[in-house]
LOMAR-795103 format. One line per 3 residues: number of its first residue (from 1); their letters; for each residue x negated, y, z negated of C-alpha. Coordinates in Angstrom, 3 decimals. Layout:
N
NUM) A) X,Y,Z ~ ...
end
This chain:
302
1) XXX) -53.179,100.018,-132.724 ~ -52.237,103.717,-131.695 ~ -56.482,104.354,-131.337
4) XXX) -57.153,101.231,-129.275 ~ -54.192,102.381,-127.070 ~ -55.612,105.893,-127.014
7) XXX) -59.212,104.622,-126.078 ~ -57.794,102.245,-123.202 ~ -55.818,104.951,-121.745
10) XXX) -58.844,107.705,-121.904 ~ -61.074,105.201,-120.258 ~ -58.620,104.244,-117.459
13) XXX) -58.574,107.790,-116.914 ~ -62.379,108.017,-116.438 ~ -62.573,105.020,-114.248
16) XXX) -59.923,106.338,-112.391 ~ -61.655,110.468,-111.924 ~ -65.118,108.613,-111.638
19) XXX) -63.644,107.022,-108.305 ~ -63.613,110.837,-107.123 ~ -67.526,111.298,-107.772
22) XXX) -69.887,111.034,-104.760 ~ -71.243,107.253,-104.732 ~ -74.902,108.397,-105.333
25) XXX) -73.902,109.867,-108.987 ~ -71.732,107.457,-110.040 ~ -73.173,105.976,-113.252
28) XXX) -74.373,102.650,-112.553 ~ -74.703,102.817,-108.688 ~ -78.106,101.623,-107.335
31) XXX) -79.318,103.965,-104.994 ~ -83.066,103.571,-102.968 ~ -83.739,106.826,-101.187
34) XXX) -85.453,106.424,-97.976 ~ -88.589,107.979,-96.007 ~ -89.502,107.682,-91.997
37) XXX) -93.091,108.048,-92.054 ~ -93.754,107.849,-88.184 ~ -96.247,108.788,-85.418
40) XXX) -99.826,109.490,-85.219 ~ -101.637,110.856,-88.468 ~ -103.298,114.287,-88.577
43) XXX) -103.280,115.042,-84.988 ~ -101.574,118.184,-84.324 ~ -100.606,121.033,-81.754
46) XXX) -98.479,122.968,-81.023 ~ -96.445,120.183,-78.806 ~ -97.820,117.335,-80.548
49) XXX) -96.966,117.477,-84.294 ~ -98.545,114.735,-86.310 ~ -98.050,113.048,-89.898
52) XXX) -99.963,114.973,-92.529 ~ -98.935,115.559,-96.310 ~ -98.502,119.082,-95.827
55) XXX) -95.910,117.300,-93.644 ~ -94.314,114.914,-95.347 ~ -95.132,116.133,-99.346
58) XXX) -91.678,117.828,-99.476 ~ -89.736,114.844,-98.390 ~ -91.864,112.453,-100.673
61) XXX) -90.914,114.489,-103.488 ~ -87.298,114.843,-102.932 ~ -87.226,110.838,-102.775
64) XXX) -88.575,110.264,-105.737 ~ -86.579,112.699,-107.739 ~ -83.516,111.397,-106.547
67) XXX) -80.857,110.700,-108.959 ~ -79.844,106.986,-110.091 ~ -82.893,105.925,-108.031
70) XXX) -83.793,102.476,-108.314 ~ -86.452,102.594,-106.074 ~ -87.993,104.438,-102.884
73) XXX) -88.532,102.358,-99.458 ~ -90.934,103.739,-96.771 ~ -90.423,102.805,-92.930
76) XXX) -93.625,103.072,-90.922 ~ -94.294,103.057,-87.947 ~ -98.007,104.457,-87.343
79) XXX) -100.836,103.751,-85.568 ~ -103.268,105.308,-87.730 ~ -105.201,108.592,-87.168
82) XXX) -106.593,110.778,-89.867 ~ -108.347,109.076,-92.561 ~ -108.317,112.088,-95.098
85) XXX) -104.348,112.421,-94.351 ~ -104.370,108.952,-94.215 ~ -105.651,108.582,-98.041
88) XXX) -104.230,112.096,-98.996 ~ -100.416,110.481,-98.224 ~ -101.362,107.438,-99.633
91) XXX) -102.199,108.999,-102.986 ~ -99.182,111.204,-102.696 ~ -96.805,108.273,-103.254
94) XXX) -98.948,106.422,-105.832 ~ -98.982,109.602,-108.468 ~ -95.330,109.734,-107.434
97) XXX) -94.618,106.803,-108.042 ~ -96.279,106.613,-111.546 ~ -94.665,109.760,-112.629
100) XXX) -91.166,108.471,-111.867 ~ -92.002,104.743,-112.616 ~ -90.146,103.929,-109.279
103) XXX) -90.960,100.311,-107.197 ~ -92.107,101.646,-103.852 ~ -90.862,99.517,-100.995
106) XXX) -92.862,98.983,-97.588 ~ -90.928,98.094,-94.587 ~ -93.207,97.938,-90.992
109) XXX) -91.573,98.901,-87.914 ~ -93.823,97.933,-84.892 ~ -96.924,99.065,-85.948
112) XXX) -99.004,99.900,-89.929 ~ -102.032,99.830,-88.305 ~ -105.053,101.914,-89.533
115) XXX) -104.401,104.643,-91.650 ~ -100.637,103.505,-91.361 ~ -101.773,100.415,-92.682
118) XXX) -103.995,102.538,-95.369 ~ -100.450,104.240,-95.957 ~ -98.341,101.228,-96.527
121) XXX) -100.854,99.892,-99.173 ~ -99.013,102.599,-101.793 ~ -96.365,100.157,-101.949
124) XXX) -95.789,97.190,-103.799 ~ -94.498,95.295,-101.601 ~ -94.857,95.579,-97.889
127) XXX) -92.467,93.522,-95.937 ~ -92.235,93.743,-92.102 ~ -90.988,91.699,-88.958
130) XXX) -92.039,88.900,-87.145 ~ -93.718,91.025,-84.210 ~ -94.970,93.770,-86.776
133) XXX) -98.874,94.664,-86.338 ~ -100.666,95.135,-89.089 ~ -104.372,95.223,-90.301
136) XXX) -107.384,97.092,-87.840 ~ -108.996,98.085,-91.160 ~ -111.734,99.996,-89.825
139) XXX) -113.263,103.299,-88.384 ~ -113.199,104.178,-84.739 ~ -114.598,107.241,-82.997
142) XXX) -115.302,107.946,-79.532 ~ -116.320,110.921,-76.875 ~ -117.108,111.061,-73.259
145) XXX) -120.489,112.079,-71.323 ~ -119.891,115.029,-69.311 ~ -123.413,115.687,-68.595
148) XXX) -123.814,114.090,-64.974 ~ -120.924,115.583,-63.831 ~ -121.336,119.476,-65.117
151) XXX) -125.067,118.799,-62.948 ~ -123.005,117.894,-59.688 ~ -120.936,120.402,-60.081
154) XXX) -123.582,122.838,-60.349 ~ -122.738,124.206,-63.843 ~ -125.533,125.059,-66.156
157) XXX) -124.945,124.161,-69.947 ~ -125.621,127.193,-72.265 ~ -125.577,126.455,-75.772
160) XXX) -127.071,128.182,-78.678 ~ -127.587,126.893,-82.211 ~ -128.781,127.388,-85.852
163) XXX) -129.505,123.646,-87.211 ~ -131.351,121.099,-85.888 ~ -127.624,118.780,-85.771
166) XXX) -125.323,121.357,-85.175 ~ -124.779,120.039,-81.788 ~ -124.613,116.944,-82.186
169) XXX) -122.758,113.874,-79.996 ~ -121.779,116.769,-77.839 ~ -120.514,115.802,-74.782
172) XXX) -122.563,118.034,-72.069 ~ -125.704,116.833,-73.631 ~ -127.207,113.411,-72.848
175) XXX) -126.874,110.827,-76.198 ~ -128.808,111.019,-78.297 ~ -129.804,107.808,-80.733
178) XXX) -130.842,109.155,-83.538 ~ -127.408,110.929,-83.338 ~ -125.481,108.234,-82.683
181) XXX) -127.176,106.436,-86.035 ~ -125.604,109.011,-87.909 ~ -122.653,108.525,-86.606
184) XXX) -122.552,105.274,-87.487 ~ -123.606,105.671,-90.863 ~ -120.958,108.391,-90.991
187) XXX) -118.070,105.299,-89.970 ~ -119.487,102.539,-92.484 ~ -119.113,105.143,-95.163
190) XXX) -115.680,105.925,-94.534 ~ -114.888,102.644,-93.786 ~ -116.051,101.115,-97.294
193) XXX) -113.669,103.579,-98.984 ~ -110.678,101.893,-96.835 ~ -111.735,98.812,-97.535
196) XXX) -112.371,99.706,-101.143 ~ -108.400,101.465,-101.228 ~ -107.336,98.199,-99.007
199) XXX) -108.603,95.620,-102.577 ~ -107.466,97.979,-104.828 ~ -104.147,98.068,-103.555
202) XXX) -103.641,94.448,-102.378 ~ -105.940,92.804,-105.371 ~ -105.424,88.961,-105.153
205) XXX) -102.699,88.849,-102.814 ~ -105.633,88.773,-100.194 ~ -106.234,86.211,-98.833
208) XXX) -108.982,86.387,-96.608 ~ -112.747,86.573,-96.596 ~ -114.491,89.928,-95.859
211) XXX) -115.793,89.198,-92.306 ~ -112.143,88.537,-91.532 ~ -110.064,91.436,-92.878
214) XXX) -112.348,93.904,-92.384 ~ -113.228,93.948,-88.813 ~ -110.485,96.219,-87.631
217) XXX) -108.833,93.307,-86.039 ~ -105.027,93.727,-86.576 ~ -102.421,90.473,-86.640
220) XXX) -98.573,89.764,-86.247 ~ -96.449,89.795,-89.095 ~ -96.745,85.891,-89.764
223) XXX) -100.103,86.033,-89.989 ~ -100.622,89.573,-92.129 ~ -98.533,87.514,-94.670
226) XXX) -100.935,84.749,-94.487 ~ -103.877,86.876,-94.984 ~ -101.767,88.612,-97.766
229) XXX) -102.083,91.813,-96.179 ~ -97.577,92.031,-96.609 ~ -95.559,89.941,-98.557
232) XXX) -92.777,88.854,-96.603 ~ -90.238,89.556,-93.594 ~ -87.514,91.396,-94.052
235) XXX) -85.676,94.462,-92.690 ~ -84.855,97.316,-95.109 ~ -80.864,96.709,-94.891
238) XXX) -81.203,93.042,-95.864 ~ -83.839,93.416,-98.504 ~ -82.055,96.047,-100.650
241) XXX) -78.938,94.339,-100.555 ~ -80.004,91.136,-101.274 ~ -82.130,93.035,-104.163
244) XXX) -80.200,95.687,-105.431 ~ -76.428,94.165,-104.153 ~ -74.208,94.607,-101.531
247) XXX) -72.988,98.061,-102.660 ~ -76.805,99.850,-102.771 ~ -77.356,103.199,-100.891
250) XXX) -80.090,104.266,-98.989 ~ -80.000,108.046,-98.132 ~ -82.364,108.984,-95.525
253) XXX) -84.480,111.780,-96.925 ~ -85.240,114.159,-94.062 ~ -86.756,117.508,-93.391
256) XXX) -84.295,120.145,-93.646 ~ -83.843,121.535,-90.116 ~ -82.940,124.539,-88.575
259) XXX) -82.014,127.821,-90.294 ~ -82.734,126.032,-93.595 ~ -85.756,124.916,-92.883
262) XXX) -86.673,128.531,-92.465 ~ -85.528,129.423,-95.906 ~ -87.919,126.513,-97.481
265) XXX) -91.172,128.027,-95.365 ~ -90.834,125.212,-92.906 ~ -91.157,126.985,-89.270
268) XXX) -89.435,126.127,-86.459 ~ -90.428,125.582,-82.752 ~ -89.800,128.981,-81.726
271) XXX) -90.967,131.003,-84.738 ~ -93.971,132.698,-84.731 ~ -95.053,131.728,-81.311
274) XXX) -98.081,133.309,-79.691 ~ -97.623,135.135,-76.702 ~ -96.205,133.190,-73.326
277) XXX) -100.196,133.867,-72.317 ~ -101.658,132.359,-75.266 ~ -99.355,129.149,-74.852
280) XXX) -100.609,129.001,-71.826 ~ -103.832,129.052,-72.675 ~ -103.254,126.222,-75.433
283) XXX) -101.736,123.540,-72.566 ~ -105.257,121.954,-72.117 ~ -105.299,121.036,-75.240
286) XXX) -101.852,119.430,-75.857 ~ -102.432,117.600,-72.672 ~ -105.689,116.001,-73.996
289) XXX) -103.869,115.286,-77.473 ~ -101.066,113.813,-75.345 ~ -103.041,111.782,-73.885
292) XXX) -105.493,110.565,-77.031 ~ -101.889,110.113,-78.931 ~ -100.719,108.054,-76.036
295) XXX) -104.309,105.927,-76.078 ~ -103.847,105.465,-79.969 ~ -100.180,103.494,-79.337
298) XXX) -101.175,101.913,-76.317 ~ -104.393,99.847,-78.333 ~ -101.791,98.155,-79.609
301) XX) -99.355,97.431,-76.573 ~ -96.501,100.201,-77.177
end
């Protein structure tokens, strides 16, 4: 009788000091770290920072080592961009995911198009919202023709080369065909891989034929569940409650910022800048990557 008192009081006491432990180490609490994976992929400057796993790797891996983690849920909201950052993020989160045997969670803000669609296939489920895009699984490159105007202006073109391509699709130079082939052979290259990732990933949850999925048309959210390219609405708050129960956290895992982010090799805005000349000097460029960025969202109405 004396033991059975004994045990009842020592684990009244534990209940009681375990009340005094952060929620996120509390034995038995279901926690599902979360990661913002947002913005155009692989396009960066100096004023224009884009998604890239040199990026995001950090983050990724501090999610998936969380503690009591039932499971990790990425928010995107991407456009697309890169397709080597693209895949390089994407298999990021699949060896992490195998490696911690953790459910990955795929919640779409407004847009998973492109390589943020190619991103959101590492989950296992991909849930998003009603007006969600989704989809334009496909390769898209472009330039402009500068060579009519440089002639008005009265600017001779100077260009010297070793290769017979090494100028190619360049933009003071009128197009060339045979160039353009390339090009394209170049795109339906790439693109097979995507499409390639897009099966692997999706397997016979899609729903589809080829000549539909594979365009790089993109749909609402209705209709990406149709084609089985998500699984179902849902917003991340509802889902993981409804899931894990009313009581489940979800940390937002974040770069560190500031002073700290110094001490982890992470540089901020105003470290190592080039001179105020050289900035200067670097403003053409951010304005055309401005503008391309702002091209990339507006294709699909943001």
């Amino acid at each position: 009788m004396a033991e059975q008192l004994n045990d009842r009081e020592n684990s009244g006491l534990a209940e009681k000091l375990m009340q005094y432990l952060p929620a996120r180490i509390r034995p038995g609490a279901a926690v599902v770290p979360v990661v913002r994976l947002s913005g155009v992929i692989g396009a960066v400057t100096p004023l224009r920072p884009g998604m890239t796993l040199a990026g995001v790797a950090r983050v990724l891996e501090r999610a998936f080592s969380y503690r009591n983690a039932k499971a990790v849920a990425l928010v995107i909201n991407s456009p697309g961009g890169s397709p080597v950052q693209s895949r390089q993020i994407y298999l990021r989160i699949k060896q992490l995911a195998a490696e911690k045997k953790l459910p990955v969670l795929v919640f779409v803000e407004d847009v998973a198009a492109s390589g943020g669609y190619m991103i959101a296939c590492a989950g296992d489920e991909i849930f998003c919202d009603p007006s969600s895009i989704l989809g334009s699984i496909g390769v898209v490159g472009g330039s402009f023709g500068f060579q009519e105007a440089i002639k008005r202006l009265g600017i001779e073109r100077r260009l010297y080369t070793a290769g017979t391509h090494k100028a190619m699709l360049d933009p003071f130079l009128p197009e060339n065909p045979d160039d353009v082939a390339k090009l394209k052979a170049l795109q339906r290259e790439i693109h097979q891989i995507f499409i390639a990732l897009v099966k692997e990933s999706r397997g016979l949850r899609l729903k589809g034929a080829d000549e539909t999925l594979f365009t790089g048309e993109y749909w609402a959210g209705e209709t990406s569940i149709a084609l089985g390219l998500a699984d179902g609405i849902g917003d991340l708050r509802s889902t993981l409650r409804a899931r894990y129960g009313e009581k489940v956290l979800t940390p937002v895992i974040a770069q560190p910022a500031g002073l700290l982010s110094g001490l982890l090799g992470r540089k901020s805005p105003g470290a190592g800048q080039l001179s105020a000349m050289e900035s200067m000097a670097g403003l053409p460029d951010d304005l055309i990557s401005a503008i391309e960025t702002r091209a990339i969202w507006a294709k699909f109405g943001f």
